[in-house]
Structures are given as C-alpha cells and as structure tokens.
N, C-alpha and C positions, 0 to 999 in steps of 0.2 A: 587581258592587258598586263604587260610585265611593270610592276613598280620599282621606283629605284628608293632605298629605304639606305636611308645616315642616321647618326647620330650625333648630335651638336652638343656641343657644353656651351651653355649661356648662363655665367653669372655663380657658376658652381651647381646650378640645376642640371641635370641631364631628363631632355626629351625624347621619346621614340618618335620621328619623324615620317613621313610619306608624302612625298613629292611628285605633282604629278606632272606628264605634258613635258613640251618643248620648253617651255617655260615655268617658272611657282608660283603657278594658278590658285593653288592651294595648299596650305600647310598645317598638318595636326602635331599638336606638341602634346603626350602623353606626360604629366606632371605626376613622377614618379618618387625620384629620389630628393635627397637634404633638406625634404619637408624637418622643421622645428613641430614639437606640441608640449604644449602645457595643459597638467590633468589640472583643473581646477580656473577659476575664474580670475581675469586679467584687466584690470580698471580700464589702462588704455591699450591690450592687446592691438589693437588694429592700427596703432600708430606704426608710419614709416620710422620715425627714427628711434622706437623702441628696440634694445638692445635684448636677443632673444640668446645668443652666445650659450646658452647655458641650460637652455633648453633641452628637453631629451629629441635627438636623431629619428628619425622614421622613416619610415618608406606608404607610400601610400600605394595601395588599398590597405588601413590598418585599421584595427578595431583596438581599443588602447583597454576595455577592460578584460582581454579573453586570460593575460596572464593572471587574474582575480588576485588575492586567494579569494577561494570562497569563503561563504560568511553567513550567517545563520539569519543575522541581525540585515542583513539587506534588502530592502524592499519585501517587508512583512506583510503580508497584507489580510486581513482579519476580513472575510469577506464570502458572501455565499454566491457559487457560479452558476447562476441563474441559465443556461446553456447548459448545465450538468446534472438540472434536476436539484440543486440545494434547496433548500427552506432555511436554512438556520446560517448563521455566519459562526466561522472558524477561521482561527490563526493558520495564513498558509505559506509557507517556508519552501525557498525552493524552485517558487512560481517561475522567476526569470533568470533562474540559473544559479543563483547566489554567487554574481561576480558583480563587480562592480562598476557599473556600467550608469549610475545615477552622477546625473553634477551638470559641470560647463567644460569642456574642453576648448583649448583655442591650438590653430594650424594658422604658422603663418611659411611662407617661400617668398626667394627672390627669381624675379627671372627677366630677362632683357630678350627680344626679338631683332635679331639680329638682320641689317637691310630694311628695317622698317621704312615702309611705306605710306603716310597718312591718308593716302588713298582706301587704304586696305581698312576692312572692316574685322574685327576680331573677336568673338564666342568666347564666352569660358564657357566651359559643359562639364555637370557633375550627374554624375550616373549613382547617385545616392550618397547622401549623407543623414547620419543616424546623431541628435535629433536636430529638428529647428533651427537651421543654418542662415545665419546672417555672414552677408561675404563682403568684402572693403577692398576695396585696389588702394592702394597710397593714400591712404585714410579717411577714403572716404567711402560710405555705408551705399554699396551698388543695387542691394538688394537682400531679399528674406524669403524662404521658404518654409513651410508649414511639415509636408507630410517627408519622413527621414526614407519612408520606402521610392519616393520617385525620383525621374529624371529630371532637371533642371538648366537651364542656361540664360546666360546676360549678354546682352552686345554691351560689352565693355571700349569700344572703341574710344568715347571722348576721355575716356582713365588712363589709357595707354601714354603713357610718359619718352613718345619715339622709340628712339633704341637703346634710351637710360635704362638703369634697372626698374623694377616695378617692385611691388610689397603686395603678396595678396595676402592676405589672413580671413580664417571663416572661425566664427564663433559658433560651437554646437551646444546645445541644451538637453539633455537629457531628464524630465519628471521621472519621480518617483510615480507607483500607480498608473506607467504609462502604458502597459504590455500584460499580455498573458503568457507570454513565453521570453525567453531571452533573444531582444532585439539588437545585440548588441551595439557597440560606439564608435565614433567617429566617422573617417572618410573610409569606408570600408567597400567602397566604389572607387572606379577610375574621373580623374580628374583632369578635363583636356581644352585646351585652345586650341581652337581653328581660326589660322589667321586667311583670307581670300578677300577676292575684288569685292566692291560693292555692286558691280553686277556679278550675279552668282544665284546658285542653287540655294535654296532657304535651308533652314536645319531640319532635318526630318521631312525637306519639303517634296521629296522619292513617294508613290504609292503605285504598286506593281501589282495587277491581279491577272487574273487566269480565266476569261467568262465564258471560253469558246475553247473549248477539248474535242479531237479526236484521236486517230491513229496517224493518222496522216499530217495534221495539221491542227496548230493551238495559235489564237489569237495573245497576244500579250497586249494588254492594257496598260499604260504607263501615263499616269497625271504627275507633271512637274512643276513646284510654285519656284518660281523666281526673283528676283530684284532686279530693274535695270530695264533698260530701253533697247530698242531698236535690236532684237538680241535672236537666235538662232542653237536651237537645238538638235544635237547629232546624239543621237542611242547607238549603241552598238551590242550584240546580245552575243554572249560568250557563249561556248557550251564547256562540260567538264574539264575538256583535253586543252582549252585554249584557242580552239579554233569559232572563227566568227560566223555566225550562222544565220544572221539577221542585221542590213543596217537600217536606220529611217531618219531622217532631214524633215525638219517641221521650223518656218517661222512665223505659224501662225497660233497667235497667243490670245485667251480669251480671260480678261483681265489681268491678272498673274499668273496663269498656269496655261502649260503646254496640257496638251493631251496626246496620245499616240496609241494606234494599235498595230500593232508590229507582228507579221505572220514568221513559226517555229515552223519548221514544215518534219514530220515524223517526230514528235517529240520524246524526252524520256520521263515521267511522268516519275513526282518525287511519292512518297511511298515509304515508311516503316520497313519495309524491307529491301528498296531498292532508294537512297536517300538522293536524287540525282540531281542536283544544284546547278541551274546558271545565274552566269553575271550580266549584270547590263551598266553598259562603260556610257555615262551621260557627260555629254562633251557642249558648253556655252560656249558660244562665240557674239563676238558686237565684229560683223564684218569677216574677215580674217584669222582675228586675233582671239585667241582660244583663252576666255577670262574665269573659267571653273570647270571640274571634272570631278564628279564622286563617281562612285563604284558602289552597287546593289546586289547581294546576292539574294535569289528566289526560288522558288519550284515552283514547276507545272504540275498543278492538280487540283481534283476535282472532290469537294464534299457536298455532303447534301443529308437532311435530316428528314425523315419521313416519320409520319406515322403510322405505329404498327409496325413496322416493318427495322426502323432504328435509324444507325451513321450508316454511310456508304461513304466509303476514297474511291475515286475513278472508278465509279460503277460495281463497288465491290462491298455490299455487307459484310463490315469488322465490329467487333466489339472492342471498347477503353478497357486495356488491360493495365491499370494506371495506377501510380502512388503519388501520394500527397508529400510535398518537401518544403520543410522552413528552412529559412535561405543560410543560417549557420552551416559551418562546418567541419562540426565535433570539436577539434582541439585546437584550430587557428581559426574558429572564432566565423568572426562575419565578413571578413577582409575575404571579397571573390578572389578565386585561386583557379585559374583556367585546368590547371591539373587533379586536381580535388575532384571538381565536376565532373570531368572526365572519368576519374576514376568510379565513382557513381554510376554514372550511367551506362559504363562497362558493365558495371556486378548488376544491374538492373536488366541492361541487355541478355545475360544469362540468364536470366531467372525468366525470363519470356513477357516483361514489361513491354507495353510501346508506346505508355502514355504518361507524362507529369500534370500534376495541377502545383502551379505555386502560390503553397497557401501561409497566410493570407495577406499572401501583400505582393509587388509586380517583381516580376524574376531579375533576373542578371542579364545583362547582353550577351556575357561571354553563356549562360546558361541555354539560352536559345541559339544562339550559334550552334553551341555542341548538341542541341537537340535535332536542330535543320542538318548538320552531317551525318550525326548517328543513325537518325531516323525515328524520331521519337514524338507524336503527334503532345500539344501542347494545351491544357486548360487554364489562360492567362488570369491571374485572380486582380483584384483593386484592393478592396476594404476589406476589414473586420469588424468596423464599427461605424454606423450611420450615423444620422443624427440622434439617439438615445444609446446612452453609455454602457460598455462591458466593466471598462475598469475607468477610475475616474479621471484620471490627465489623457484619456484616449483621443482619439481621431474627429470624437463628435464634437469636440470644440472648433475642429476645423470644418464639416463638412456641407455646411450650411455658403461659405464662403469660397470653399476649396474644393469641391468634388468634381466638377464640371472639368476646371484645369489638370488635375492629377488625372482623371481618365483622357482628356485631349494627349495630352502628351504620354502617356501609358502609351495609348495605341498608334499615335504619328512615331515616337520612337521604334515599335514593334510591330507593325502591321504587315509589314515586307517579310516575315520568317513564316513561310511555307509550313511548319509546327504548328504555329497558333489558327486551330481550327474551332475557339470555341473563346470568349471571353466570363469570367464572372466578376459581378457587380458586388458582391457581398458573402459575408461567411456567416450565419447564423444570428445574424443581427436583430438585435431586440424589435427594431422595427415590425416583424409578421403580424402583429396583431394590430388590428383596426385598417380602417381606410386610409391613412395619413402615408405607411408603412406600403403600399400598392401605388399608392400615389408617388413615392419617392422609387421604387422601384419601376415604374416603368418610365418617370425624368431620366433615372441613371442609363435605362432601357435604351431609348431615345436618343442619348448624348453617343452610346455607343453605334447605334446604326446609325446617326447621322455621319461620322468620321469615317464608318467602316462600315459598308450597307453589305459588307458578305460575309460576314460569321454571328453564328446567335453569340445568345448572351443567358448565361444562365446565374443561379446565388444558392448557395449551400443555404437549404433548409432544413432544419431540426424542429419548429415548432408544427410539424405537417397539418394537423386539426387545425390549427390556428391560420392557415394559410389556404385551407379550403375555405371558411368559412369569411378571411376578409376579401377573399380574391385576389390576394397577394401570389401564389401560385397559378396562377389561372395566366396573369398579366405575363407571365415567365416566357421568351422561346425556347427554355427549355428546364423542366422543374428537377431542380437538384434536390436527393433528399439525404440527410446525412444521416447515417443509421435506420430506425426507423422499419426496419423489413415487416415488423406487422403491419406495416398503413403501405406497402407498395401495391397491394389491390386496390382496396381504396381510394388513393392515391389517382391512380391509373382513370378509374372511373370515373372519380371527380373532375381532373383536369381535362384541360379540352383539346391537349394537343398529342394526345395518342401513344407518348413514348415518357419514360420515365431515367434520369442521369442516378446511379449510386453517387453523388460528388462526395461524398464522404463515406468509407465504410469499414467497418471492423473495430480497430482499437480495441485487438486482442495487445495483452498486456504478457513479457515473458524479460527473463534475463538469460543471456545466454550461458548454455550451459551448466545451469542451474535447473536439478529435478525436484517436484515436492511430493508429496506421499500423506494419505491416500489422493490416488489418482480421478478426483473429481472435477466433470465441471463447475463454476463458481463464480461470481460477484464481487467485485471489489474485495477479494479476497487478500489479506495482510496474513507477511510472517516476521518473526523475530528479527529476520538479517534486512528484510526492507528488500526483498527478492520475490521476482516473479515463476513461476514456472514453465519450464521449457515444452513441456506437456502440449502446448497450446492450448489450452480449455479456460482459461481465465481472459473476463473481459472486464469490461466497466459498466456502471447499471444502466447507461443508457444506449451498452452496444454489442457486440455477439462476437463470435467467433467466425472465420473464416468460411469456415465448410455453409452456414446460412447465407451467405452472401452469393456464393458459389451456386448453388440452388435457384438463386433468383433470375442469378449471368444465364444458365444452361437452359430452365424451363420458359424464361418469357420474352419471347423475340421482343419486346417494345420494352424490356432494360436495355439501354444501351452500353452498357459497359457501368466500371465502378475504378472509384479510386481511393486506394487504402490508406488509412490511417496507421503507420507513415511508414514509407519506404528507409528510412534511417530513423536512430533517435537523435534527440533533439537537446540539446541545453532548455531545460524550464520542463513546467508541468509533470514534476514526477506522479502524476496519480498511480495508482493509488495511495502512493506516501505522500500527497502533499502538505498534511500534515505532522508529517513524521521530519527529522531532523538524523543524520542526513542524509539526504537523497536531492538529488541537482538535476537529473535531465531525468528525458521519458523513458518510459518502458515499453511505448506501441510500436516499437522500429521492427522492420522484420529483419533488417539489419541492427548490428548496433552502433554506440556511439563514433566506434574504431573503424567502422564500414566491415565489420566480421559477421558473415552470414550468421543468422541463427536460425532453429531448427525449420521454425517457420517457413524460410527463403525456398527449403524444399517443398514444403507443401504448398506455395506459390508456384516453383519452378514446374513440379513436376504437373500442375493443370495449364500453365501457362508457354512453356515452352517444348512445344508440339514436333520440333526438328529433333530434340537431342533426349539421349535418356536418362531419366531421376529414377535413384534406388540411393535412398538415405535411412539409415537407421538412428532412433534415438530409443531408451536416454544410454550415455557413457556407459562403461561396466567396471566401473571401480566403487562397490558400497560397501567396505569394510565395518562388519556392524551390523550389516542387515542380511546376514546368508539367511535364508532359507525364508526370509519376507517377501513375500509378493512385490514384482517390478516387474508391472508394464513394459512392452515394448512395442512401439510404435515404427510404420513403415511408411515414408513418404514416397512415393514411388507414380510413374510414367504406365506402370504395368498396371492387369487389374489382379493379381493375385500374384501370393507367392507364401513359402514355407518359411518356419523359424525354428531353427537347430540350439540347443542351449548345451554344449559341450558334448558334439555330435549328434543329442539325440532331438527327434523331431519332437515340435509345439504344436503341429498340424499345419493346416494352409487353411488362408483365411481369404475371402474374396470379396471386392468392392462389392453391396447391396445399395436397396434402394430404403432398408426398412430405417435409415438417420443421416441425416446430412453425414457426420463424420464417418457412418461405415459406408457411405456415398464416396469418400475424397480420400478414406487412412486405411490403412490396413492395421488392426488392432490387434496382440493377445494382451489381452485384461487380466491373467491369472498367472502368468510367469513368476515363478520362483528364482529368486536373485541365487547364485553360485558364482564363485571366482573358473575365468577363464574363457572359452569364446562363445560368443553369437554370433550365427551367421543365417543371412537371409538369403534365402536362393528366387527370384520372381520369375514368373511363368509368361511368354502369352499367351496370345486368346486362344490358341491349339495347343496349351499346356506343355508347351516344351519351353526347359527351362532357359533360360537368356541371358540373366546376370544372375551377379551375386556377391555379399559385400561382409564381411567381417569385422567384427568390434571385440578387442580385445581386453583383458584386465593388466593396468597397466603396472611396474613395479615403482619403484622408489624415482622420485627426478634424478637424471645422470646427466644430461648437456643440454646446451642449446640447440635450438635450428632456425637458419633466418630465411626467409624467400620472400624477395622481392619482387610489386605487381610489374617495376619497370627497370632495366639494368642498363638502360641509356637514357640518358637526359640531355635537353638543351641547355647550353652556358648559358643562361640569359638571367642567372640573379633569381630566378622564380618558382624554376620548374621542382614537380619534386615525388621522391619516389617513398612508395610505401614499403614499407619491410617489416612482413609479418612474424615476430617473434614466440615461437613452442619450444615448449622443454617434453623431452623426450626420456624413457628410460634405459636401461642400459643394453637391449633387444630391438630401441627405436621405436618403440610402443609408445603415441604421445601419451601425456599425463593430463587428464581433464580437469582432475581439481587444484592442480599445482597454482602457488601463491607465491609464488618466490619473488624477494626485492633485486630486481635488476640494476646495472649500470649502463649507462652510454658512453660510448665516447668515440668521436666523429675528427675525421683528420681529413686533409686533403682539400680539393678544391669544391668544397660546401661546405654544410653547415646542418647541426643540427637543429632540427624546426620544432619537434611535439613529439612527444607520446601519448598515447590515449589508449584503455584495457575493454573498455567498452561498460565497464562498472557505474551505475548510477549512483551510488553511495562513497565512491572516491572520492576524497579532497585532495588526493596527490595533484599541484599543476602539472599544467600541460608542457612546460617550455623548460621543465629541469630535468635532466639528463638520468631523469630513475624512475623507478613505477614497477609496483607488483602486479606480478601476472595476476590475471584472473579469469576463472575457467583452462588454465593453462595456456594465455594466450595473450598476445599486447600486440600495438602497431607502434613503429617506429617513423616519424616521417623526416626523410631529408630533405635538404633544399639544395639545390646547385650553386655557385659562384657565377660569375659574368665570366669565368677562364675559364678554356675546354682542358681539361684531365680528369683525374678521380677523386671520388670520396673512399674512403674506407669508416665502415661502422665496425665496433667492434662490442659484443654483446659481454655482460660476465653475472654472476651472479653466485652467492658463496655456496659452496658445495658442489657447483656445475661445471660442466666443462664448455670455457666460453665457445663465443662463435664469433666470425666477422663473416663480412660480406663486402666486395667494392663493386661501385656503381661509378660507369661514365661520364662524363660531362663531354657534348661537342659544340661546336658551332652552327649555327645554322648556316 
C-alpha cells in the first residue's frame, strides 16, 4: 500500500501524519514538538488557562533527568539485594544512576484537529510514560496509569473541544526506592492521537498468526475486533516488493470480531537470517464507503518447543544466542531513538547474536520493529516485581490491581511482531518460594495464553531449590534459570518439561580496556580506580564467566539457548562498586556504556558468529613500568589454534582443549613477559595452515585525532543521529590505549550536537556538554540531524593534539 504522509501545523504543535484511503478514514498525529515541562510539582498544572510561557521547550520522547548531574546523595538506598545473595544491608550509591530522575514532572501541549468531525472518535496513545501518569485534556483528570514501563490509551472523544485548541498536560511521579537500575523520566515514549470513525478497527484490535506452514503454501489467521454495525471487512496481504499476493472479503462477524484465514501460496518464511516481512492492508467498509484502514506488518513462521530436543524456527533446531537489554541508552537516556537501536543491534548482529530479552520491563515499539527487520527472535519481559517487594515504591504496590491490564495490553500492543517468540511473566521475583508464589505464576501463565494461545511464557529464576520444591518451576512452559549452572542438571531432572532457558547468564564484570595483574580468576573482585578487568575472568558471586555458560550451550541439546547479562551497559547497578562512590552504571556489558565493543564482544563474536572470522588479541601493549613482568596474552579467535610472536620471537602455539571451559573457548599464554614493541598472533586451521594474523603494537606519546563515523548519511527529520567514534593516535598512527586526553566538540551545520559518552563507569563528566576525556583511548560522539537536508560538520581538538573533523549528510527522505 503506498501512503501519502503531510505534515500539519495545528496550533504551533507539529504532527507526523498518515492518511489513508480515498478519503481520512484515519488519522495519527505523532505529538512530537513544543511539548512545555516543568521539573517539579505544579498546584494547578493541568489548568487550561494556566500560563506555561516560561516553561522549558522539549521535544518528546524526552527523559528530563539523563542531563543529571550526577549525585551521590540521590536515591541512597541502605539496603541488602536479596536476589544477590546479601544478608546484611549497606549504603548503595549509584543503584539508579545517580541522576536525577526522582520528583513530579508536569508536560502540558496545545493542539487543535483540524476538520474536526464529532462524528469521529479520538485515542490518545502513550507508548510509555516513566512514572505514574495522570493525564487531563482542558482540565479535566481523563485518566491514571500505574506501571511507567507500559502502553496506555484513553478515547478522549467527549474532551475534544471540536477544532478549538485543546490543553493536554500529564503529571508524572517519580518515588524514590522505586528501581534497581536507572528507569529513567518522563515521556520517554511516543505520544500519539488517532482520530477515525466510530466504525473502525479497535486499538490493537489486529491479531495475525501463522498456524498452517509449508513450502507451498501458509495459511494466515487474521482476528479483527471492530466497532460499528452492518460493516465489511477487505485484507489485502502485501509481500516485500509491494505486490498483493492474497485478497479476502468477510462480512461475517461473530460478536466483534472478524476472523479470516487467508491462503500465501510459496511463502518466504521470516527467519534470523532471512527476516522476510509482509503487510496486511485491512480495509472497513459500512456499504461502499471505506470508514477505516490500518496496515500490519508480520512474518510467516513457524516455532515449536520440544522436549529434549529444544526451539525449532520452521522445522530448524536453533539455539537463543541472546543478550539481555535495559531499555536506556547510555548517554540520551531513556528517550527511544529509532537510531540508537539500530545502532545496537548492528554491533550485536556482528558479534553473531540473534536474540533480545527485554529486561525487565516491555520493550519499544520502535525496538521490535527493528528486531522484525533485522532478524532478531525476541524474549518479551513484563515485571520485575510481583506481588512481594525488591525495592520498596516497586511494582508490588501495583500488581495485585494492575497485572492482568499491563500484560493484556503488553501483548495486544506486540503480538503481531514475528520476534516475539517467547513471553516472560517475571524476573527473579521474591515470590518462588511457597505455594502462593506458583499460584501467581501460573494466573500470570494463563492471562498470557488466554490473549495469546501461541507462545510460551517463561520467568527468570534465581532461587532454583526454591522453585523445585514449591512447584513454582514445574508450573513454567518454559523454566528460566538465571545463573545457576550448578543446579542445570538438577534442574533438568526435576522439572517436567524436558528443556531448560539460560534467561539469565554470565554477569562477567570488565571495563574496557582496562587490564589488572595478577592474571586471576576471582569474585567480586574491587580495585583502587573502581575498574574491572578486561581479562574476562571476574564475575559476581552469584555468577560465572562466559566460557561455563558456553559448555552448558554446546553439551546439552535440552539448553536451549542463553541470554547474557547484558549486551551493553547500563546507567545503575555498578556492582561490584555499588558501594563505592563514584561509579554510575554497570560493568556486565560486553559492550560498553558508548556501544564500544569490549574484549569480551570477541569472545562472544568469535563462538557466535559462525559466517565470518574473529582473531582478536588482548591486553594493549603499552606497560611502561612493567618490562619484564609477566603479561598474559590472551586470543579470542574463530580458529582453534594459533602461535604468539613477542618481537618476532615465537611463545609457542597453544590449542583449544577440553581440560577447562576457558582452554575450551581462549587461546591462552599465561607466562608472557611484557617488552616494548610488537605481538603478533598468526592462527592456524584445522590442516594447520596458517590463515590470519593480527598485530598489537606499543604505542608512542598521543599525536592526533581520528574520527569514524557508524553512519555518513542521515535523514533530515530532527532525530536521526550518527555515532562518531573518537581515538587519539600516535605519530606512526599506532592508537594509544591508555590516552586520557580532555577533548572539545564543536558542531556547525545543519545538526546538532546530541552526547558524548567514553564508556567510563566512574565518569561524572555529562553527557550533553560538548567535552569529555577519552578513556581507554577512546570516546563516542553522537550527532543529531536538523529537519534541513545539508551537513553537519564536527570538529574534534584537544591540547597537544592534532584536531580532527568529520562531515556527515543530512537528506530528505
């Protein structure tokens, strides 16, 4: 279906519009720009004739505390993480970022509908607001929502003031003690009206499954709920290219809902590696006259869970090669960025990922989209907290009253993305123990397969004993266990359904580019700078290291896959420092805060992505200070052996064994003597001829900059935005790994500058000021486009360097 897509100014609001049909069946206004917000609490915020003039400007999706500063004193919370194995309570600092993201915010907009119609029925729809959103049209209270992670909407129709202007304002609430990570604030989702007839397609009221696969020919299921009498349903089924490949006509309606099964005849079956997406154009008519039309995109395919045996896509045994993601991101916060995402699940697509879990709270729209293009199968999460408490303004205050509604709408909003092949009900929720705790799990069980009778449902567990013995696990379609690798025999045995989920695993802890000495493994291991070791061998006490997880994946066909703790880091939970002061975000990322691979991403990459070849070497070879001390050197490699040269002379050649998980996954020399000048690794294959090989040099003194950017074209559209990754190099072009150097920015042209971020957990530099010292030799710059197509130019500098610039495009779409 070709769309014809304007943009209207109403009232000084500017909407992203979509207009469908011969006529304006339907209309979405994307409520975007000349959002007003007040940080702090407003007696009669929600008054129309309150004078807001003086308000600060925004754009929404915004999160209003990512510019912090951070703060030591903010949401202290003196508390043992009962999930982490504590006994004792301690001062924890840090937990949710140290920004400031506690209080009342208030958002008010004007906007007029222009041709209004009182016929017409009109939606507000918010696609997440953080926290406790009460929302007023022309001042009057329309409605309240509890949980900051869901979707929401109001038939606002009798508020609608014709084609006068309107007033809407949303109060949001933020508790202290309401998170264990930084959730951050505001309307950090899209905020939209659809105005349409009052006969029409309901909100979410599309459900498209797949029940009937072959080669030849795939049944499509399509249930439509409606509004309206006497009324006539047309589908029409797109394929990739735009051409129509299925129509079907139904006016026979059974209560509210159409049903249809509609024959694909040779389908393209969607697939992680082949991601093949169609539309289905649903056309209402009363008679003649065409009164609403959405647009659905889906995939043809086919899952199934067996026991023993694991997942299957279209008759294909796969394993979840998956990372767990909190819905921040890094230095613009919470505010969804279609771009950001994207970017993401590029550097994850490299590394040989094919699966998210979003934890622990329900994704992005725009997050699943790009996972239904990408190809990225999807563990949709709900809760973190049931009814008995993690932290004390948590979710449990709601879930007694609220859970039932947040999971309907979770899955009516999400149930059409061809991704979501799996749901979970909970994260490691105190509930596992006793009866009470199985009893709520399988209500939430239930509420899921009544909306959605084709995908299990599974809940990250951590208390495993505890969940054999209430039958909390048992009641599971599919038993998640978080960590845990000693109890996955166990486990297996106990439960009755023959296949065991990693839904949690690893939370190795490292900083990039940062090596520590002696080269051991170790336990919540602490050093002086509040830094992890790039070594990979440090984890947390109640979790392992990579290479044990890895072991689990390869030897027991009934794992079905795992998904790591975490594919980025995160704002909040600095463990092992979360007592230490300061440290702001995690250390489990394989990536970091900057989305800069760390050493990790190769020993990911190189078991995971099975097309392309990984030969990475670490650590750096710049230790001035430690000539002739023992330094490790470690090989993440695709190969299973290969030699190590230390300024031409050979270390020997080392080969994957079976006698330890890491000489299973690394290629190791443990007794290398540090010297200035090169290492180079030559790897073998399995006929011992040599195939690659990679050099790490000692680098001299910082001489200039180097920028390279992920994207050197952008859309004008105000939003989009490119990363530009900034190294200082020396005067041979040798980067420099431990260079610090304080940068400048400064951005001209048609953008703007957005963030910086070094990937440093211990940083209080913000994110939104045009400076930031490298660390590890390395920073991300991010820009943003203008609404005009021309260029940005960034120009880098730094004292004693020789700057650098870079220009990036801006087009029209």
């Amino acid at each position: 279906m070709k769309y014809s897509l304007f943009t209207a100014i109403l009232f000084g609001l500017i909407f992203t519009v979509s207009a469908f049909g011969q006529q304006t069946a339907r209309e979405v206004f994307t409520l975007e720009k000349n959002w007003r917000f007040h940080n702090g609490d407003v007696a009669n915020g929600y008054s129309k004739s309150l004078n807001d003039s003086k308000w600060e400007k925004v754009t929404v999706p915004h999160d209003w505390a990512i510019k912090g500063p951070f703060d030591k004193a903010i949401d202290i919370q003196n508390v043992a993480i009962v999930q982490n194995g504590e006994k004792v309570a301690t001062e924890k600092t840090g937990r949710t970022g140290a920004l400031p993201y506690i209080g009342i915010g208030w958002y008010r907009n004007e906007f007029s509908i222009p041709n209004f119609d009182s016929n017409k029925k009109v939606i507000l729809l918010f696609e997440g607001a953080m926290s406790e959103p009460e929302v007023f049209i022309n001042g009057k209270k329309i409605g309240s929502w509890n949980y900051g992670y869901s979707y929401f909407y109001f038939d606002i129709t009798a508020h609608i003031l014709g084609t006068s202007e309107n007033t809407l304002a949303v109060k949001l609430t933020n508790r202290a003690l309401s998170s264990r990570w930084y959730p951050g604030a505001g309307l950090y989702r899209n905020v939209r009206l659809i105005v349409k007839n009052n006969e029409s397609i309901n909100q979410w009221g599309t459900f498209i499954t797949t029940p009937t696969i072959s080669s030849e020919l795939a049944k499509v299921n399509i249930k439509t709920k409606v509004s309206g009498e006497h009324l006539t349903l047309v589908n029409h089924i797109i394929d990739a290219t735009g051409k129509t490949v299925a129509i079907d006509s139904t006016s026979a309606i059974y209560g509210n809902e159409f049903e249809q099964n509609i024959a694909v005849k040779k389908p393209n079956l969607w697939s992680p590696e082949t991601p093949y997406l169609y539309t289905s154009i649903s056309k209402l008519y009363v008679g003649n006259t065409l009164k609403d039309e959405t647009s659905t995109k889906f995939g043809i395919r086919k899952i199934k869970y067996e026991a023993n045996k694991g997942f299957s896509l279209n008759d294909s045994i796969i394993k979840f090669k998956g990372v767990c993601l909190h819905h921040d991101l890094g230095p613009i916060g919470t505010a969804v960025n279609k771009a950001a995402l994207r970017r993401q699940l590029t550097i994850l697509k490299d590394m040989g990922a094919n699966a998210i879990r979003s934890s622990h709270n329900m994704p992005s729209l725009e997050q699943l989209e790009l996972c239904d293009e990408m190809g990225f199968l999807f563990l949709a999460e709900s809760f973190d907290e049931w009814a008995k408490p993690k932290v004390e303004n948590g979710y449990h205050r709601y879930f007694e009253t609220d859970a039932e509604k947040d999971i309907v709408n979770l899955v009516h909003a999400t149930r059409n993305h061809p991704s979501i092949v799996m749901w979970s009900s909970g994260n490691e929720v105190p509930d596992q123990w006793g009866s009470e705790g199985a009893k709520r799990a399988k209500w939430l069980q239930d509420i899921f397969h009544r909306e959605d009778p084709t995908r299990p449902v599974t809940v990250g567990m951590d208390q495993v004993e505890a969940t054999m013995a209430s039958g909390f696990g048992a009641v599971l379609d599919i038993p998640g266990l978080n960590y845990r690798v000693h109890l996955y025999d166990k486990a297996y045995k106990a439960f009755p359904q023959g296949l065991i989920l990693g839904s949690e695993t690893a939370s190795t802890v490292s900083s990039r580019g940062i090596y520590k000495f002696p080269v051991v493994a170790a336990k919540m291991k602490e050093y002086d700078d509040f830094q992890s070791s790039s070594y990979d061998l440090e984890a947390c006490s109640w979790s392992n290291i990579p290479d044990e997880d890895f072991v689990l994946q390869d030897d027991k066909p009934w794992v079905i896959g795992e998904f790591v703790w975490t594919g980025f880091d995160y704002l909040g939970e600095p463990t092992p420092y979360d007592t230490k002061w300061p440290s702001r975000s995690s250390y489990f990322g394989i990536n970091d805060l900057a989305g800069l691979p760390k050493d990790r991403y190769y020993l990911y990459r190189s078991r995971w992505n099975i097309k392309e070849e990984t030969l990475h070497v670490l650590p750096h070879w710049n230790w001035e200070g430690r000539e002739g001390e023992v330094t490790p050197v470690f090989v993440y490699t695709s190969y299973n052996s290969a030699e190590l040269f230390v300024n031409g002379k050979s270390m020997g050649i080392q080969k994957k064994n079976n006698s330890s998980p890491t000489n299973r996954y690394r290629l190791m020399w443990m007794d290398v003597q540090y010297e200035p000048g090169t290492i180079k690794v030559v790897a073998f294959d399995d006929d011992g001829k040599a195939v690659a090989e990679q050099e790490t040099h000692t680098a001299g003194k910082p001489y200039k900059l180097v920028l390279e950017a992920d994207r050197t074209q952008l859309d004008a559209d105000g939003k989009d935005l490119s990363f530009v990754t900034v190294s200082v190099v020396d005067k041979n072009g040798i980067p420099c790994p431990t260079a610090t150097n304080q940068l400048q920015f400064n951005v001209k042209g048609d953008g703007v500058f957005r963030a910086a971020c070094n990937g440093d957990a211990t940083s209080l530099e913000q994110f939104h000021l045009p400076r930031m010292k490298l660390f590890s030799g390395k920073l991300v710059v991010l820009l943003q486009s203008a609404s005009n197509a021309g260029e940005i130019e960034l120009k880098v500098s730094g004292k004693g360097l020789q700057p650098a610039k870079i220009k990036i495009t801006t087009k029209k779409k």
